[in-house]
MILUM-542491 format. One record per residue: residue number from 1; x, y, z of N, C-alpha, C in turn. Coordinates in pm, whole numbers, padded with zeros to 5 digits, always signed. Atoms other than C-alpha are relative to their C-alpha. Example, Ala and Ser with C-alpha at 12.3 -4.5 7.8 and 13.67 -1.06 7.14 Angstrom:
<pts>
PT     i     n_c1     n_c2     n_c3    ca_c1    ca_c2    ca_c3     c_c1     c_c2     c_c3
PT     1   +00089   -00119   +00000   +01230   -00450   +00780   +00090   +00120   +00000
PT     2   -00082   -00119   -00006   +01367   -00106   +00714   -00077   +00109   +00073
</pts>
This chain:
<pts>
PT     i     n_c1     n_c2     n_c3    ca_c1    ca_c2    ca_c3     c_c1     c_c2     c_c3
PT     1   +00138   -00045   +00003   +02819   +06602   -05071   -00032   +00051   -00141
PT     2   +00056   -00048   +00126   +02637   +06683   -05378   -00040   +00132   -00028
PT     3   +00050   -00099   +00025   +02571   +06990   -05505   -00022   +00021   -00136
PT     4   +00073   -00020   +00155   +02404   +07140   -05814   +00071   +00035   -00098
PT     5   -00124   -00044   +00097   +02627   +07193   -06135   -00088   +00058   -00107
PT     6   +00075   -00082   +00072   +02514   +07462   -06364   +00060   -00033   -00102
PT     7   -00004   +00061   +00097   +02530   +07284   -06695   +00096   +00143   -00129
PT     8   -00076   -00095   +00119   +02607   +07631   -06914   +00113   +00033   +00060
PT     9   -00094   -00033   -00026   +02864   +07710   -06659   +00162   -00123   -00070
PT    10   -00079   +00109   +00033   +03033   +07364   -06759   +00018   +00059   -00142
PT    11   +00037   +00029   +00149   +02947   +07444   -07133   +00157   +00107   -00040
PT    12   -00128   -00120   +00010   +03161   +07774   -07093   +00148   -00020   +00029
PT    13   -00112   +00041   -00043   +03459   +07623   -06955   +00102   -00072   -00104
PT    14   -00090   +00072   +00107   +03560   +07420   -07284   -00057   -00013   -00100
PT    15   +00058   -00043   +00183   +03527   +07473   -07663   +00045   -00133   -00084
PT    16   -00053   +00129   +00102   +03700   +07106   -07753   -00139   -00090   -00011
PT    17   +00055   +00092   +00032   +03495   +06928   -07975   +00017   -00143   -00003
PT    18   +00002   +00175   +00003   +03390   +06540   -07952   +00141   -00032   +00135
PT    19   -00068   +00032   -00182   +03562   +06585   -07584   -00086   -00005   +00074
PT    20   +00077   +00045   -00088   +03305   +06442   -07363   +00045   +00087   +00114
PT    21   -00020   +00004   -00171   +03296   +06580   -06992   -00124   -00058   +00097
PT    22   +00102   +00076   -00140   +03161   +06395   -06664   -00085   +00121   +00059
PT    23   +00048   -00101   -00101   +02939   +06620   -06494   -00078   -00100   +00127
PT    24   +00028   +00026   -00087   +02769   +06362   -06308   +00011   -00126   +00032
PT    25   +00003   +00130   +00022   +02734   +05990   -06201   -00167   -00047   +00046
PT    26   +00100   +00042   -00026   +02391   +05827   -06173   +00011   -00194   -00025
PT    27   -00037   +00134   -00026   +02426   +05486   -06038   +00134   -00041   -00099
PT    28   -00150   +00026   +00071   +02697   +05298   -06296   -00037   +00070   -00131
PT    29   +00000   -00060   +00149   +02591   +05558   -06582   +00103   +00123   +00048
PT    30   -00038   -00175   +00002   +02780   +05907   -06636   -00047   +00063   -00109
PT    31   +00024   -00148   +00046   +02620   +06199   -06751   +00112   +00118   -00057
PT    32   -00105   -00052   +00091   +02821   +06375   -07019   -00034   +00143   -00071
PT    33   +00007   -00089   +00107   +02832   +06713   -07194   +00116   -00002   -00077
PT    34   -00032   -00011   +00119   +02953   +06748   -07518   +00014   +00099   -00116
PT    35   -00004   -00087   +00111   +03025   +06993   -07809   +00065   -00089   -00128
PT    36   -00008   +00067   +00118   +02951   +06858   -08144   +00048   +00115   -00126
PT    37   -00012   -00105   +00072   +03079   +07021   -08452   +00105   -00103   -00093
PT    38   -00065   +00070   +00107   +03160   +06844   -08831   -00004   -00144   +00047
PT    39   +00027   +00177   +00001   +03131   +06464   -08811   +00139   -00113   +00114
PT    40   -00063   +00118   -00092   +03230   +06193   -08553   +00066   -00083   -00079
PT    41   -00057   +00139   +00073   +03306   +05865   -08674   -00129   -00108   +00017
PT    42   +00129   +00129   -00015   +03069   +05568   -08759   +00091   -00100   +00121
PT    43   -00055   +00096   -00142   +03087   +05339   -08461   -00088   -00086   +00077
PT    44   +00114   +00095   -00085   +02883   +05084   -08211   +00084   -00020   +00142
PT    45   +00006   +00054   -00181   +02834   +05010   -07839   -00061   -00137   +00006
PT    46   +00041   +00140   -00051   +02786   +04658   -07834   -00127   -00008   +00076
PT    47   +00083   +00047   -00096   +02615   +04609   -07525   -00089   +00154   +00116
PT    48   +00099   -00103   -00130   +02490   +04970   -07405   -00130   +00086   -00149
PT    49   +00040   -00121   +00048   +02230   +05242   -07543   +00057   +00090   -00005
PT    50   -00084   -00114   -00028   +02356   +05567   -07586   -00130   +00118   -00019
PT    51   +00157   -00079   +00007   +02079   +05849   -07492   +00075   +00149   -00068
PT    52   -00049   -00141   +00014   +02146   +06203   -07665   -00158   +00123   +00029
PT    53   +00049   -00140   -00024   +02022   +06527   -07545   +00018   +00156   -00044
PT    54   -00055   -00164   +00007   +02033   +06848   -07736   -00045   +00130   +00035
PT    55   -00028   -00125   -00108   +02094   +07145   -07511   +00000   +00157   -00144
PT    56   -00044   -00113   +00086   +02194   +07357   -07806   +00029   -00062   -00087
PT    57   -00050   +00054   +00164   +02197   +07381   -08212   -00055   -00145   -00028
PT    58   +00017   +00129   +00049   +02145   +07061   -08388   +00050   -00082   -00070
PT    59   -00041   +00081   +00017   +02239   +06745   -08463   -00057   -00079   -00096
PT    60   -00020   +00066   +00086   +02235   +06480   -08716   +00078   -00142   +00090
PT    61   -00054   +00092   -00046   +02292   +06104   -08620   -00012   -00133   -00130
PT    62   +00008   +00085   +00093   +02341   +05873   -08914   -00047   -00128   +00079
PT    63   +00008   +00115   -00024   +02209   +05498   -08881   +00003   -00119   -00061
PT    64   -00041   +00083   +00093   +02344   +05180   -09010   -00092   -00109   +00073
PT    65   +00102   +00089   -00082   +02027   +04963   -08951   -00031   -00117   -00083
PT    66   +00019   +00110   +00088   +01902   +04628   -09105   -00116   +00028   -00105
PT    67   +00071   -00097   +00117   +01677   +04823   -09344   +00102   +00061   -00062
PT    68   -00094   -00100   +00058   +01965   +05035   -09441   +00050   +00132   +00072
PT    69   -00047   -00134   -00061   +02110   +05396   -09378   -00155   +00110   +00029
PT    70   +00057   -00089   -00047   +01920   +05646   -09199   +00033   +00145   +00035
PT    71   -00066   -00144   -00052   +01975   +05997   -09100   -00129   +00044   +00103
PT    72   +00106   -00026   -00103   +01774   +06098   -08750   +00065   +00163   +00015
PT    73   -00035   -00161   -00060   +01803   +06541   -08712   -00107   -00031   +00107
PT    74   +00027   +00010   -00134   +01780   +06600   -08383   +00027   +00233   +00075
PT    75   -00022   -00157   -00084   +01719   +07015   -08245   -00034   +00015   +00107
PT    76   -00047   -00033   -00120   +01740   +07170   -07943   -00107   -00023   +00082
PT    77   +00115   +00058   -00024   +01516   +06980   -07677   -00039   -00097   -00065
PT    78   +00055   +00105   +00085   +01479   +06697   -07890   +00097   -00136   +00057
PT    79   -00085   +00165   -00065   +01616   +06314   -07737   -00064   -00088   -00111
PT    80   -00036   +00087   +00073   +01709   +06031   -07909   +00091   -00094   +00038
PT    81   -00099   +00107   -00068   +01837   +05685   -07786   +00028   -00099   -00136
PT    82   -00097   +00082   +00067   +02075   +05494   -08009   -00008   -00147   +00039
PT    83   -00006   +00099   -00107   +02003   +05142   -07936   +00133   -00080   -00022
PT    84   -00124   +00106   +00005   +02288   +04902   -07859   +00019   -00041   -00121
PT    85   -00071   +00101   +00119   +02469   +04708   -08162   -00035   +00112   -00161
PT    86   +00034   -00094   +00086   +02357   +05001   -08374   +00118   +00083   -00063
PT    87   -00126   -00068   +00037   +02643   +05145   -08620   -00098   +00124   +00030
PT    88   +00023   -00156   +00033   +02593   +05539   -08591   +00123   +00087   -00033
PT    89   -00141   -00085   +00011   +02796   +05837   -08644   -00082   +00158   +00041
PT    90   +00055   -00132   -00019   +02682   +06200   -08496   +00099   +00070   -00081
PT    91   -00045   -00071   +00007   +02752   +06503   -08614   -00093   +00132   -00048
PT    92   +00106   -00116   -00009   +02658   +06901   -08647   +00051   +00078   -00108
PT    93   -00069   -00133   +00112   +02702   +07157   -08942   +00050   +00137   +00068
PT    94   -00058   -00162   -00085   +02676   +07482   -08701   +00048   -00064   +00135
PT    95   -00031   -00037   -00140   +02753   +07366   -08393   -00120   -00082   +00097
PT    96   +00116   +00046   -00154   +02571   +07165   -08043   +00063   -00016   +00083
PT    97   -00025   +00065   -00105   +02591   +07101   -07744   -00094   -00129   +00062
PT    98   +00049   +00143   -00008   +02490   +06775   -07615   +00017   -00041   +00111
PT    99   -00035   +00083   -00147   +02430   +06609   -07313   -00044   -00165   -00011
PT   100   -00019   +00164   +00062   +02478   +06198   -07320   +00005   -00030   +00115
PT   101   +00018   +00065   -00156   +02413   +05938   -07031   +00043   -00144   -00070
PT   102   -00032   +00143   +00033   +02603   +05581   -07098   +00061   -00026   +00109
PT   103   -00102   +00075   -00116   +02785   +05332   -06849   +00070   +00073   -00022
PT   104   -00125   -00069   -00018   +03064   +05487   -06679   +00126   -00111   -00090
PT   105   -00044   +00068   +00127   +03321   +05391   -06923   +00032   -00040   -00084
PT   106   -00001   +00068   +00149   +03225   +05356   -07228   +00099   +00099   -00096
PT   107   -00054   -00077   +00093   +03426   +05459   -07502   -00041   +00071   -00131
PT   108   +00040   -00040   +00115   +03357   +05752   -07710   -00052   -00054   -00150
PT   109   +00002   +00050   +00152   +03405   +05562   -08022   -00001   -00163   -00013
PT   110   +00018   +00153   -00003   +03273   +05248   -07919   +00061   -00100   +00008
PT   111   -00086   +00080   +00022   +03361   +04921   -07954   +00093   -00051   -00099
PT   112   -00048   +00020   +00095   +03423   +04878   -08262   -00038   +00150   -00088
PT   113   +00017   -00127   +00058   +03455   +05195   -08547   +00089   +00008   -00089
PT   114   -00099   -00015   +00048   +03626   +05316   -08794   +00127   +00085   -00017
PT   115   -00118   -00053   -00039   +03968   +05514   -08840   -00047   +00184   +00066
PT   116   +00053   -00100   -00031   +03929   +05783   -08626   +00065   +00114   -00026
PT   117   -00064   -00071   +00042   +04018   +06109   -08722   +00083   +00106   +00109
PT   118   -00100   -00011   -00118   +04264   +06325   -08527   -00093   +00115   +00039
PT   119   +00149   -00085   -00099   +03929   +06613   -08432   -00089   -00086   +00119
PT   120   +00100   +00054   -00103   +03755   +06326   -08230   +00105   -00060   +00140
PT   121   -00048   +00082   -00111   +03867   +06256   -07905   -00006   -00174   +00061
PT   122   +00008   +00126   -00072   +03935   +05880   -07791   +00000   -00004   +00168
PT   123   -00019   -00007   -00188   +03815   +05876   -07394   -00134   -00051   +00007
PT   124   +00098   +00043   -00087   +03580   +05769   -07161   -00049   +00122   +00100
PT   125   +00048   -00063   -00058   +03506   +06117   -07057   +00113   +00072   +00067
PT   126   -00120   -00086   -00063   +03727   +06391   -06851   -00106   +00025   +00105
PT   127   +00129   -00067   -00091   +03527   +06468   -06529   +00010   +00138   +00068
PT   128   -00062   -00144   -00027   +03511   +06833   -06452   -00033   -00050   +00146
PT   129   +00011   -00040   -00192   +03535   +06935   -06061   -00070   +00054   +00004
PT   130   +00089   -00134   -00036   +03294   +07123   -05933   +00012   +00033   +00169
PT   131   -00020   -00084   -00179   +03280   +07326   -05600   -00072   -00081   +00091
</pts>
């Protein structure tokens, strides 16, 4: 049975950055929180979008587009969808939290990317429990 998951309670539970957690599933997507902090890795999703939501602090999402490089800031309350085949790379100077909705899945660091560094987690998400 479903019940309601209190998003800051999740938030409080874990301080690892660029460690995704499941909080929910909506049809074949999962719903992800996140804590951003110092730079991801440039990377692409082939074949999905990737939606970001920031909950907290702000973000920065580089873009490697057929015009050239971009930089999209993104603060708290502010969305932003990544479209498919799109290099990007997030990341935060102080600190975010982030909530993300892609196919269940997908991998953090895309399909393709480059060397990842040993701060970013490689997963498809950790799904917390809830009561």
């Amino acid at each position: 049975m479903s019940q309601p998951i209190d998003l800051q309670s999740v938030l409080d539970g874990f301080d690892a950055v660029w460690s995704p957690r499941i909080v929910a599933n909506l049809n074949d997507y999962d719903v992800r929180l996140a804590r951003f902090s110092g730079e991801h890795v440039w990377h692409v999703h082939e074949n999905t979008d990737e939606f970001f939501l920031v909950l907290d602090g702000e973000i920065e999402i580089g873009l490697r587009e057929p015009a050239g490089e971009r930089v999209v800031a993104l603060g708290r309350g502010q969305v932003f969808v990544v479209p498919r085949g799109t290099f990007h790379k997030p990341s935060s100077k102080k600190g975010a939290a982030v909530l993300l909705v892609e196919p269940a899945g997908t991998l953090s660091v895309g399909d393709a990317h480059d060397e990842v560094p040993d701060h970013v987690d490689v997963t498809v998400g950790h799904r917390v429990e809830t009561a």
